[in-house]
Residue, then its C-alpha position, 0 to 999 in steps of 0.5 A: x457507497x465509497x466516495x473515492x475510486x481505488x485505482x492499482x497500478x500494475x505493478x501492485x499485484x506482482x508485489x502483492x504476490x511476492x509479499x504473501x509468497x514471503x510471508x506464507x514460507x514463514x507464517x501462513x497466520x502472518x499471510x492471511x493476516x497481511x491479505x485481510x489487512x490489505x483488505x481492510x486498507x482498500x475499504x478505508x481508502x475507499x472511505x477517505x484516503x486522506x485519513x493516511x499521512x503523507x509519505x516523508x520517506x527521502x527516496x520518494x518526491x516530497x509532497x507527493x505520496x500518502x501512505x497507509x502502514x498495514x500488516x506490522x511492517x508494510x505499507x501502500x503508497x498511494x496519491x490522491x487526485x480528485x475522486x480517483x486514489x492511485x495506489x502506486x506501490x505495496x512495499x515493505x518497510x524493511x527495505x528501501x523504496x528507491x528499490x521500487x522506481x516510483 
């Protein structure tokens, strides 16, 4: 049974579809392997959040967000708030996240 409720932003599900329309044009493999990751990353943060570190990207307010690096270059950035996980953005880290008004 999961300790923590995930709860997405709405946002997360547009980018979830630009990043995996990006990376079918290049690799399905890369694609699927992205999907089972995020996947995989639900469970976890189901499990304990707190297992992922906090975020100290300068573009972000300090102290508050945790990040949980999948896929080789992409991240989801999340806050912890009782039983509750918010997850707030899935970026890739290859661009800047003051692109994506957190």
């Amino acid at each position: 049974m999961a300790r923590y409720t995930v709860i997405a932003a709405s946002r997360v599900d547009s980018q979830l579809i630009r990043h995996i329309r990006f990376l079918a044009n290049v690799s399905l493999p890369a694609a699927r392997r992205f999907r089972q990751e995020y996947s995989e990353i639900l469970d976890r943060l189901e499990e304990n959040p707190f297992q992922f570190p906090a975020d100290t990207d300068p573009n972000l307010p300090e102290d508050m967000y945790r990040k949980a690096l999948f896929a080789h270059c992409y991240k989801a950035l999340f806050t912890v708030e009782n039983r509750i996980v918010y997850l707030d953005a899935v970026v890739d880290c290859r661009q800047s996240t003051a692109a994506y008004d957190l």
